[in-house]
N, C-alpha and C positions, 0 to 999 in steps of 0.2 A: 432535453425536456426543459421546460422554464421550473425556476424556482423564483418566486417572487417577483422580481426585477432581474433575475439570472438566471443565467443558462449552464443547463451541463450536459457535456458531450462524452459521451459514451468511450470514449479514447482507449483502445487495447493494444498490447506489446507481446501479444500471442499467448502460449502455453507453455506451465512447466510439469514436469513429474517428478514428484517428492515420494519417501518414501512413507505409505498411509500409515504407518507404525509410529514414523514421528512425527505427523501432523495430527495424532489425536491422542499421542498421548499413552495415558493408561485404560484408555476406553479399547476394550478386545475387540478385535476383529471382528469379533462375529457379527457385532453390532455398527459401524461404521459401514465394512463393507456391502453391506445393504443400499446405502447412498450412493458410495462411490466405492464403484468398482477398480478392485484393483488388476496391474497391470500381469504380468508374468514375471517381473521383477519386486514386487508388493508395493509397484508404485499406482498415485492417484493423480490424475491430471486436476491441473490448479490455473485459473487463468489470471492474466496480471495485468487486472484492468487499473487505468491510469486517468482519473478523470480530468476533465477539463473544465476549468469553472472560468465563465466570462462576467465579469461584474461592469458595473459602468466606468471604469476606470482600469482594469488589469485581466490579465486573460494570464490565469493562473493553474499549472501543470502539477497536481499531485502525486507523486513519484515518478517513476522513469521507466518501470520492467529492468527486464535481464540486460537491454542493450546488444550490441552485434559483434563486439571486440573479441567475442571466446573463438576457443579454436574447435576442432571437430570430438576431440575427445573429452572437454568439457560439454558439449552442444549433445554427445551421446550420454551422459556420465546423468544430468540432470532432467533427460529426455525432451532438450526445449527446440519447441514445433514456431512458428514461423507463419502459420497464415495469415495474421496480422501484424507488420512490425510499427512501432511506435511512430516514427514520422509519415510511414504510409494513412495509417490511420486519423492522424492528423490531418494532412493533405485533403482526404478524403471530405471531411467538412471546412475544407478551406484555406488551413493554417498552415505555416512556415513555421520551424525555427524561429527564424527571426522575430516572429510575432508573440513568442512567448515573453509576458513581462517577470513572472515569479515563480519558483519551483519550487514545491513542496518537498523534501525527504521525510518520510514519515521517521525512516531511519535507515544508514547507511548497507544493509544486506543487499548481498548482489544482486537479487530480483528483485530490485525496489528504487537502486542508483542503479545500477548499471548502464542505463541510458542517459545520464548525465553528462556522460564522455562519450565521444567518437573516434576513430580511425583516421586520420587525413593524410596526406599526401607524407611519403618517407616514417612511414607511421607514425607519425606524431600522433599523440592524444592529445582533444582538443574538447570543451565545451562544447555540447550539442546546441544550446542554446544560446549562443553569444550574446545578447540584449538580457539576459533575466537575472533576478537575483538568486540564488540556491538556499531555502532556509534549511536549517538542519538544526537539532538543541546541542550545546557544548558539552552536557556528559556524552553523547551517542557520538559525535566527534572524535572527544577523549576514549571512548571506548573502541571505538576503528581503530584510533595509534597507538591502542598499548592494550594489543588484544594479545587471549590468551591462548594455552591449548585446545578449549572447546569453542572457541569464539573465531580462533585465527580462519576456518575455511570459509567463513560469511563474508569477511572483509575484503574487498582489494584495490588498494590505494589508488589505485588511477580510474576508479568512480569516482574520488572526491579528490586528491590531490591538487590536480589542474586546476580546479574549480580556484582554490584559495592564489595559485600561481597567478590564474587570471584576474585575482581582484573580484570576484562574484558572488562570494561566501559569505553569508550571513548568517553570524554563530548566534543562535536562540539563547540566553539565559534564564528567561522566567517559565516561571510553569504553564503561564495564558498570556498570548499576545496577539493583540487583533494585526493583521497584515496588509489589511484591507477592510472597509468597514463594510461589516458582518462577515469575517472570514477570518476564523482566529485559531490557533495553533492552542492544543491542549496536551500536554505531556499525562500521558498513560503509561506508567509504567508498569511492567511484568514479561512481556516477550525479550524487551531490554530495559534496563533500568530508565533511559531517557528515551522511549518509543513516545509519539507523536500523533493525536489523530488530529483531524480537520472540523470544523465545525462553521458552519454553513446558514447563514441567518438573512431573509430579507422577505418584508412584506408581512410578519408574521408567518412566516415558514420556514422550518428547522432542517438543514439534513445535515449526515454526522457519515464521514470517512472513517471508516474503522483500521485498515490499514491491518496488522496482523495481532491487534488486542483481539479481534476477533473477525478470523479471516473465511469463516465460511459460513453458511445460516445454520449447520448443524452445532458449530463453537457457541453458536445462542446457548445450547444449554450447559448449565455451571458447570460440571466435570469433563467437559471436552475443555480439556488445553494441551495446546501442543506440547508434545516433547521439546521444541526447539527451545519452550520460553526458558528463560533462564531465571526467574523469579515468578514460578505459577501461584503461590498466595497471595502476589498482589493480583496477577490478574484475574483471580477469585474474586478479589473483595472489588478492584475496581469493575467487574461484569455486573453483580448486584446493583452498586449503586447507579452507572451508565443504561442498562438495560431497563432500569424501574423510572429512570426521567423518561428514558425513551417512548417507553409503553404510555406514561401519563402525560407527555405533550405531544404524544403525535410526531415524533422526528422519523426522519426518510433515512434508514440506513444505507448505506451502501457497502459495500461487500468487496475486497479486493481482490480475491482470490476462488471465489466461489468459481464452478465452471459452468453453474444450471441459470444461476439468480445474481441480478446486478445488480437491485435494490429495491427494499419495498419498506414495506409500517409494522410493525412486532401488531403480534393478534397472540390470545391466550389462550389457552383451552389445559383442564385439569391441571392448571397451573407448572404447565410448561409455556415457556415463551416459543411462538411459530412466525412465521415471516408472510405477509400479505404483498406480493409479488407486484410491486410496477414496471411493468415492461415499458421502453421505448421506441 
């Protein structure tokens, strides 16, 4: 779809299943699974869209998916399905590899990097991307290499290792930094202390990567946060103020995890926040 003077491609890295207990939190089941139905294991399938923003200058990869490096009993452990993988999907409108100039990590979790690194010949891991720069903020960095007991199963160094081996790492320090003009990196914290979304400006037109501040249109409303977050007060306080800009200027959310909805414009009704669906 065009935004402005830019385009965004729909880009997917397939499906995962998490467990719906810890993606919503303290919200009971009884109430979630109505949405999304859980599996035989109380898992919910979550898709792990990875958009693609072309500006007149850079054709920029926001996150990565799970990637292909796992073996069969993680690939069963996490329930990740396959119908679309990351570079096929690319391909599919055009793009190489090679043609990626910038990658986005919202933050280092395995379905987020994971695609960052590949497979190649004698197993080396290697940069999927070879031409891009990898942005990532320096606490989420710092918190990958000196992670802890509830943190260590998210991280695994050779989603980002290589990246800095190779020379391609760009450690984020401030809280806002534009990457590309109108394409600015905003640090949200609460799922992780230095989580990252995307913000999307040209022409007079907003749209805002949510990335796992809030990862499905049912997280719209304030008491769904996942169990995973590891600071849910902030991502309280920061859903209010993000959600109330969103609502009054009209910004295009987009959703990274949702499995129904890719993106639409917050609509209200009894003062809940609801989602007005743009399909592509």
């Amino acid at each position: 779809m065009r935004l402005g003077a830019f385009a965004i491609y729909p880009i997917n890295d397939g499906d995962i299943h998490l467990d719906g207990g810890a993606v919503f939190g303290i919200v009971p089941r009884v109430l979630w699974e109505k949405v999304y139905s859980p599996d035989s294991k109380n898992r919910i399938r979550l898709s792990l869209h990875c958009p693609l923003i072309v500006t007149g200058n850079y054709k920029i990869l926001i996150d990565t998916g799970v990637g292909t490096k796992h073996n069969e009993k993680f690939r069963q452990m996490y329930g990740i399905e396959k119908k679309s993988r990351l570079l096929e999907s690319l391909n599919h409108f055009g793009y190489r590899p090679e043609d990626i100039d910038l990658v986005i990590n919202t933050h280092l979790h395995f379905d987020h990097a994971g695609g960052n690194t590949t497979v190649k010949e004698r197993g080396k891991i290697v940069p999927t991307f070879p031409k891009a720069r990898y942005f990532v903020q320096k606490g989420e960095m710092d918190a990958a290499l000196n992670s802890n007991e509830r943190t260590r199963a998210s991280y695994l160094a050779e989603d980002f290792l290589p990246l800095d081996d190779h020379k391609l790492l760009s450690v984020v320090h401030e809280d806002i930094i534009e990457v590309d003009k109108g394409v600015s990196l905003i640090k949200m914290g609460g799922h992780t202390r230095h989580h990252q979304c995307v913000k999307i400006e040209s022409e007079g037109h907003v749209a805002f990567f949510l990335g796992d501040f809030i990862p499905t249109v049912a997280h719209l409303q304030y008491p769904y946060i996942a169990g995973y977050d590891l600071f849910p007060l902030e991502t309280l306080e920061n859903k209010k103020k993000v959600l109330q800009q969103a609502f009054v200027e009209r910004w295009l959310l987009i959703f990274q995890h949702d499995p129904k909805v890719h993106m639409g414009y917050l609509k209200k009704a009894e003062g809940r926040f609801g989602i007005e669906e743009v399909k592509i």
